[in-house]
Structures are given as structure tokens and as C-alpha cells.
N, C-alpha and C positions, 0 to 999 in steps of 0.2 A: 476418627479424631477430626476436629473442624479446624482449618488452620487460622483461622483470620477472625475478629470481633467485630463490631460498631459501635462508635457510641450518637445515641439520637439525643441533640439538643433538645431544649424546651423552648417556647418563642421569647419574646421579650421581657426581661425578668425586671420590674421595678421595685427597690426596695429602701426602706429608712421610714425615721420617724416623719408623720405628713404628707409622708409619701399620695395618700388618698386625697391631695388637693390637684395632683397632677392629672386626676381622672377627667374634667374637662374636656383641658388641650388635646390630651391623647386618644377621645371618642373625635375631636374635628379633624386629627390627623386620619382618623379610619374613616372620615367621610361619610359620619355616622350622624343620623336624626333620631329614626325610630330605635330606642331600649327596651328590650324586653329584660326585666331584672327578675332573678329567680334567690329567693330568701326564706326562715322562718318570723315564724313567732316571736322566737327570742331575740331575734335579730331588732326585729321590732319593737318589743317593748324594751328594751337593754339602748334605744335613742343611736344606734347603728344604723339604720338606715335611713332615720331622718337628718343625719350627717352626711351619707350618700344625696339622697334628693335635693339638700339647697345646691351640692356642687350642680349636680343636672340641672335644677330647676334656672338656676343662677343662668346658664348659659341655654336654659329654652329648648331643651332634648323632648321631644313626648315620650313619656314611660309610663307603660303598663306594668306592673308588678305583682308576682304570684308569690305568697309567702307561707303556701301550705306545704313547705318540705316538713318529711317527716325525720326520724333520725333511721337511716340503714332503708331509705327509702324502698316504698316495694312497685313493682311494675305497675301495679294500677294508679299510682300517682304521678310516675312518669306520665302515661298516658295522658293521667286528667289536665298537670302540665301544657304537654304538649297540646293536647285540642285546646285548652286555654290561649294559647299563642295564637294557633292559625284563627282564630274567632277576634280578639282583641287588637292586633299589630301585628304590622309585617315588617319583623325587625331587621333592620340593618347590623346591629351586634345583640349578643345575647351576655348578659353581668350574671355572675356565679360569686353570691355576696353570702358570706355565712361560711358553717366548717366542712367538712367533707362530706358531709350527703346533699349539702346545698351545688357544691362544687359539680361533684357527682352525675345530680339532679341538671345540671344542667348543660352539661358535653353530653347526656343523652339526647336532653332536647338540641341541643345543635345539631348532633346528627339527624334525628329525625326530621326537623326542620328541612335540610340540607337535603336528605332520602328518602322520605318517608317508611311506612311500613311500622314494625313493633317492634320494641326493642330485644326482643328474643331474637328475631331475626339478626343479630350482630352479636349474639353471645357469644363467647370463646374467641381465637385469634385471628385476628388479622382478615375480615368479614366485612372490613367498610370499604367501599370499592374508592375512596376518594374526599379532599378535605370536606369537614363539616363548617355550619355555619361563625361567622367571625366572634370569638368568647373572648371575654376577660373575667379571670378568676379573680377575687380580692376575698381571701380568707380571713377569718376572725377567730382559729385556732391553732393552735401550732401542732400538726398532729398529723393528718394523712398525704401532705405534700400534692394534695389534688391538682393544685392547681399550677406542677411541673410534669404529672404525668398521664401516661397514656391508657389510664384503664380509669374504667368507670364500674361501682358493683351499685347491684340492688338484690333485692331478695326476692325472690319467686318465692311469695306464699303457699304457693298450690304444693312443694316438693320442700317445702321447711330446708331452704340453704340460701345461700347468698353465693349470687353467679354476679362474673365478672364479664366485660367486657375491655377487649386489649386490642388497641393499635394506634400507631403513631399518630395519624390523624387527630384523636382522641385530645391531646396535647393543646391547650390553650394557647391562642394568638398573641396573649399578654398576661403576665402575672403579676399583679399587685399590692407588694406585700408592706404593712404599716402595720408596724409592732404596737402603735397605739390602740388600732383596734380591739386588740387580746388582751387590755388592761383589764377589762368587769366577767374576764373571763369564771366561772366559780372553778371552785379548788378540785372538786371531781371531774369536768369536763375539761379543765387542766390535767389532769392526772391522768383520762383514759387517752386525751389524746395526745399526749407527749411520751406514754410508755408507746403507743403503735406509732410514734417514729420512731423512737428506739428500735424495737422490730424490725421497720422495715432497714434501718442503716445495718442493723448486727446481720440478719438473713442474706441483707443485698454483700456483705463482705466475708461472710461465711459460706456462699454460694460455691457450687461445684464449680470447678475451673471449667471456662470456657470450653475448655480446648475438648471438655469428655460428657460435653453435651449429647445427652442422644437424641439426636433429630435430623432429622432433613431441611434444606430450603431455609428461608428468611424467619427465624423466627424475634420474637420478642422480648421475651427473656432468654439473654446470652450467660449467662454463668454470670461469677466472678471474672471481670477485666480490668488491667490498671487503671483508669480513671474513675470507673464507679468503687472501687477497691481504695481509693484517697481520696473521693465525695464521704464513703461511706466512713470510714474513721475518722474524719472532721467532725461528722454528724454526731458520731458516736462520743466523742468527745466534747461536743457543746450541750449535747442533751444530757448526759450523765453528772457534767460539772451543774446545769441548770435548771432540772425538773423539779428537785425538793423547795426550791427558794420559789420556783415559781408558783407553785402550788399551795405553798404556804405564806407569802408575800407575793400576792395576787397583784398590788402594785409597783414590783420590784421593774422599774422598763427595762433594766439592765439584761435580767435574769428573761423578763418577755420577749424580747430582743434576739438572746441569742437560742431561745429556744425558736421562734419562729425562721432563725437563721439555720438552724440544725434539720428543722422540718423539711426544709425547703432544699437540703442540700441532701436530704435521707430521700425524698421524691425522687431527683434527679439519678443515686445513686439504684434503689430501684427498679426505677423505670428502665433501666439500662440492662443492669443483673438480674434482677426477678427477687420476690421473697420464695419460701422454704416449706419446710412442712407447719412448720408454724401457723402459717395462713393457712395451708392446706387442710388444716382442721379445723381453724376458727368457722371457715365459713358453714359446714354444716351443724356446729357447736352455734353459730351464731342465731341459727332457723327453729333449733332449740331452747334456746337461753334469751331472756330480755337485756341481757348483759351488751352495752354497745362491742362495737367491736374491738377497739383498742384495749377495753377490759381482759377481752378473750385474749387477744394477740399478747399483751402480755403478760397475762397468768400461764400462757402455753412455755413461751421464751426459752425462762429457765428449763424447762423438760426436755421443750428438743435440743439447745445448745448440749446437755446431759447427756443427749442420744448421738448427739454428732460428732463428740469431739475427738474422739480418736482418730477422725477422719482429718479435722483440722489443727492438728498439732502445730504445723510450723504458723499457724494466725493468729494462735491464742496468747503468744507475747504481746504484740502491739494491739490485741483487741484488750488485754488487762492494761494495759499504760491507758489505751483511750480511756478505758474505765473508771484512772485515779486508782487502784489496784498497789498498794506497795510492795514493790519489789520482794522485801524480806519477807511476804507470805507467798514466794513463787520459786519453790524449790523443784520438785520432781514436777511430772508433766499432769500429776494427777492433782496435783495441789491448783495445778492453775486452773483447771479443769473446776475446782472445784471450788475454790478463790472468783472464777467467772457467776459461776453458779449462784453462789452467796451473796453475791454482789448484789445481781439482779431482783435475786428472793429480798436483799434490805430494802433495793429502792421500791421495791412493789408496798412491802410493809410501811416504810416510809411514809408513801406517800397515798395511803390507806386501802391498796386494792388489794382483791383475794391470790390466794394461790391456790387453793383448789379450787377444783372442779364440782366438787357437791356442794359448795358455797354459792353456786349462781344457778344452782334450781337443776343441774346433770345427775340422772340418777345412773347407777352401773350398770341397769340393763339395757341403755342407750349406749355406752360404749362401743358395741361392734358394730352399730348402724354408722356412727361419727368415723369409725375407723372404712369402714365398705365404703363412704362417700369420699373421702378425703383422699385414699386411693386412688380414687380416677380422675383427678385432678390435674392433669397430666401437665400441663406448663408451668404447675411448682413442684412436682412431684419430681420430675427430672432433672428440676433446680437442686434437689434436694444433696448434699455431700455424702450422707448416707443410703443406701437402698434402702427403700422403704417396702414393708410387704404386711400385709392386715396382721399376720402374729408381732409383729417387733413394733406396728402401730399401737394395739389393745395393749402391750405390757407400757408403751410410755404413756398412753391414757392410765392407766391403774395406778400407776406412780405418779399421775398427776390428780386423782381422784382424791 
């Protein structure tokens, strides 16, 4: 049994509407000239980042800019990235402007800037010897909380999975978050990536208790603990009150607002807790499937919530209140169980994503390879509330097939 928690801040959190006129002031307080800004395509033609550069250009910053992220980035673009930089500038801060592979995309290159080497060499936990180069995140999705937390994924094409990278380091020196940005957001990239905050707040508050962690030493993800356990039901609560409106009134600011506020507080609550098996699958579901990941993460949800909840009986009350859930459909514990279930299957419907698994290209005879991989995933796997073992895996893949 582990007796004690942590919780690890995130650095300095900027947020509100406009907020992105403060970028400026806040590169001269870092004593920053040289930018290296890491973005896509879309970033760019959607007139985002030429909203970024008058602020820079305004105040005389030299910036290079690399805007070939791809989405679920893979190690060879980190790379191409990275030699990008050292060839181009030698940045005093590094910008992570775009959604979570942009983010992503560029707390590797920070590290690597800062260490050099590949980024393979820092897979798995706690692998970076010391902080990476100075980032500022400013997201334009409401969805993977990148830019509050400590992991970084891409995909290793060579082995068809999506490998993480986790340590506090990792963490951005500034997070800048303008809900304006996420207005021309479209309604599917709305949707995949505000159901995987959802994900990560329900996983990060449904997490094994702390305290029956099996590990040794410092790890990273700690369980369920009270602070990420009341990040994580806020989250849960702003996202479930505002994904359908945002997704369908693309310029509701209200509804962008608080989802970009739910994202950002499901980062925090994860990065603390860990997510579950949930992810645990997505990612070699993801090396399979052209489905982004938040599609994965939440078509999985409902199955594993399904698979876990006898485990978490005394959390499924205030996780059905965060949900808007009424009371009078929450009699015996199987109702709620199942009333949970429902829920997440409407807003998935809702807000037009699949629920199976042979809808995004999984055939059955890939099931026990997704289940072999997902096993050994050992820093959500032991997040996980229920034991997980390849027979009790393969039967909540079939049932999600």
C-alpha cells in the first residue's frame, strides 16, 4: 500500500477571451527574441497563425516556423522537426500553437533541443534526466489538455502503436488558453477532441485509488487522489453540460469556453491520476485504425466504464450527477451502471461518432493482437480499477466490436 500522493502543478496557466494578445509581454518577460513556433496546415489556412505573427511580428521577435505537424504525429516528423530547428534558429522559447499533436510535437522538440538524441530514447516514464527547453502551449482545440500535461505520444510506424512519453518536465512553462481561438473549430474535430477530454477526466476519476497502486519509487501516474478526483468531476461536468452545443453551434463562445475550460482542467486532473484501460487500448487500436485518437478513446469509454464498474460503485453517484443523469433513472446500482453507460453511448451518437469497433476499419482477427499490446502497458494498466488480463480484455473488445 503507498501511503502518501502528489499533486504536480502545471506552469503558468493563461486564460480568457484575448487572452492570445498577452503573448507579447509574456515572450519579453522570458527574455525571449529567437521563436521557433511549431503549427499545421490548418492552423494556417483557418488565418490562426497569421493572428499569432502580427502579435510577434508587432513587437520584432525573429520566428521560424514549421507547420508540417501531422495529426498522431509519427517519430519521423518529430525528427524532421527537430533538425529543422537546429538548422534554422536557436531558439530561446519554443510555441506549440494548434491541437494536441501540434502540442505534442513540440515538448518533444523541447526536449530534444534541451538533450539531444531520439525520441525513443525517452519513451516510457520518467527518462528525462532534467527540464526541457522553455514552451508555451496555446491550443486551438479543446481536447487533449497538452498543454497542462506531462506526456507527449506519437506513433512508432515501424510496431503500428502509439507510444507515450511521461515526465513532469514534459509540462509547459506556459499555457495559453483563448477560447477564441476554437471558434472555426469544424464539428468533427470538435467532437473527437472533446469526447477524449471527457476520457481523460472519467479514467483520471475512476482511477484505482492511490493508495493500491502497484509500484515502487516516484511514479507518474498516482491513482485517484482528492485533487485530481475534484479537477476531474468539474471537467466532467463542463464537458458533458457543453460538447453537443459546441459541436453543433461551432460559434457558441459560451459553450467553446467552457469546453476549452473542462479540457484544461481534465489535463491537469490526468496528469496527476493517469488514464485507464481505455487508452490502454486506444493506442495500439490507434496504429491500426486512421480514426484520430479521441475518436478511439471515446468509442472505447463506454465499454470499459461497463467493465469497471463494480469496481467503482461508491463513484458512480457523483460521476451520474456530473453527467446531468437524473436522479429518478438511478435506483439499484446496476441502473446507474447502466444509466452511465447510456449516457456516454447518446453523446457519442449525438455528436456523430462510432461506437463500434468494425466502424473505423478493426477487423476481429486483430482483437487479440490490440488486447497482447495493450496488456503491457504497464503505467495504465495498473491505473486500471479492475485487473486486466488478455481473456477479460478480448471479451470487452467483442463487446465493443
Amino acid at each position: 500500500m503507498r501511503d502518501t500522493w502528489s499533486y504536480f502543478p502545471s506552469g503558468k496557466i493563461i486564460f480568457g477571451n484575448g487572452a492570445i494578445q498577452q503573448l507579447g509581454e509574456l515572450l519579453k518577460n522570458m527574455n525571449a527574441r529567437n521563436i521557433f513556433l511549431i503549427t499545421d496546415m490548418g492552423i494556417v489556412q483557418s488565418g490562426i497563425l497569421r493572428t499569432v505573427m502580427n502579435i510577434l511580428e508587432k513587437d520584432n521577435f525573429l520566428v521560424k516556423v514549421f507547420d508540417g505537424t501531422t495529426p498522431e504525429p509519427p517519430i519521423s516528423v518529430a525528427l524532421e522537426c527537430y533538425e529543422f530547428a537546429k538548422s534554422e534558429i536557436n531558439a530561446d522559447v519554443i510555441i506549440g500553437l494548434g491541437g494536441g499533436s501540434s502540442i505534442d510535437l513540440a515538448k518533444v522538440v523541447a526536449l530534444l533541443v534541451a538533450h539531444g538524441g531520439r525520441p525513443q530514447d525517452y519513451f516510457g516514464e520518467n527518462a528525462i534526466p532534467s527540464p526541457i527547453a522553455p514552451l508555451i502551449a496555446i491550443p486551438t482545440t479543446a481536447g487533449t489538455g497538452s498543454e497542462v500535461t506531462s506526456v507527449a505520444v506519437l506513433t512508432d510506424t515501424e510496431n503500428n502503436i502509439k507510444v507515450g512519453i511521461s515526465n513532469n518536465y514534459l509540462r509547459p512553462a506556459v499555457a495559453l488558453l483563448d477560447p477564441e481561438l476554437t471558434l472555426n473549430l469544424p464539428p468533427y474535430v470538435t467532437a473527437c477532441s472533446g469526447i477524449d477530454a471527457l476520457a481523460h477526466a472519467i479514467e483520471a476519476y475512476l482511477a484505482k485509488d492511490f493508495k493500491y497502486i502497484q509500484a515502487e519509487g516516484d511514479i507518474l501516474f498516482q491513482g485517484s487522489a482528492p485533487i485530481s478526483d475534484t479537477l476531474a468531476l468539474q471537467a466532467i461536468e463542463l464537458i458533458s453540460k457543453n460538447l453537443i452545443t459546441a459541436v453543433q453551434q461551432g460559434t457558441n463562445l459560451e459553450a467553446r469556453t467552457n469546453m476549452l475550460l473542462g479540457s484544461l482542467l481534465a489535463g491537469l486532473a490526468f496528469s496527476n491520476a493517469g488514464t485507464a484501460a481505455a487508452h490502454a487500448l486506444a493506442y495500439p487500436i490507434g496504429g491500426l485504425s486512421k480514426s484520430p485518437h479521441g475518436e478511439v478513446t471515446g468509442l472505447l469509454l463506454p465499454y470499459v466504464i461497463d467493465f469497471n464498474a463494480r469496481t467503482s460503485v461508491e463513484k458512480l453517484n457523483k460521476l451520474s450527477q456530473a453527467l446531468q443523469i437524473p436522479a429518478s433513472e438511478l435506483q439499484a446500482s446496476s441502473d446507474k451502471i447502466q444509466a452511465v453507460v447510456a449516457q456516454i453511448i447518446d453523446i457519442l451518437q449525438q455528436i456523430g461518432l462510432p461506437t463500434r469497433l468494425n466502424s473505423i476499419g478493426i477487423k476481429r482477427e486483430q482483437l487479440l493482437g490490440i488486447a497482447e499490446k495493450a496488456i503491457q502497458i504497464e503505467r495504465l494498466i495498473r491505473n486500471n480499477p479492475r485487473e486486466a488480463t488478455l481473456k477479460s480484455f478480448i471479451n470487452l473488445l467483442e463487446k465493443a466490436y
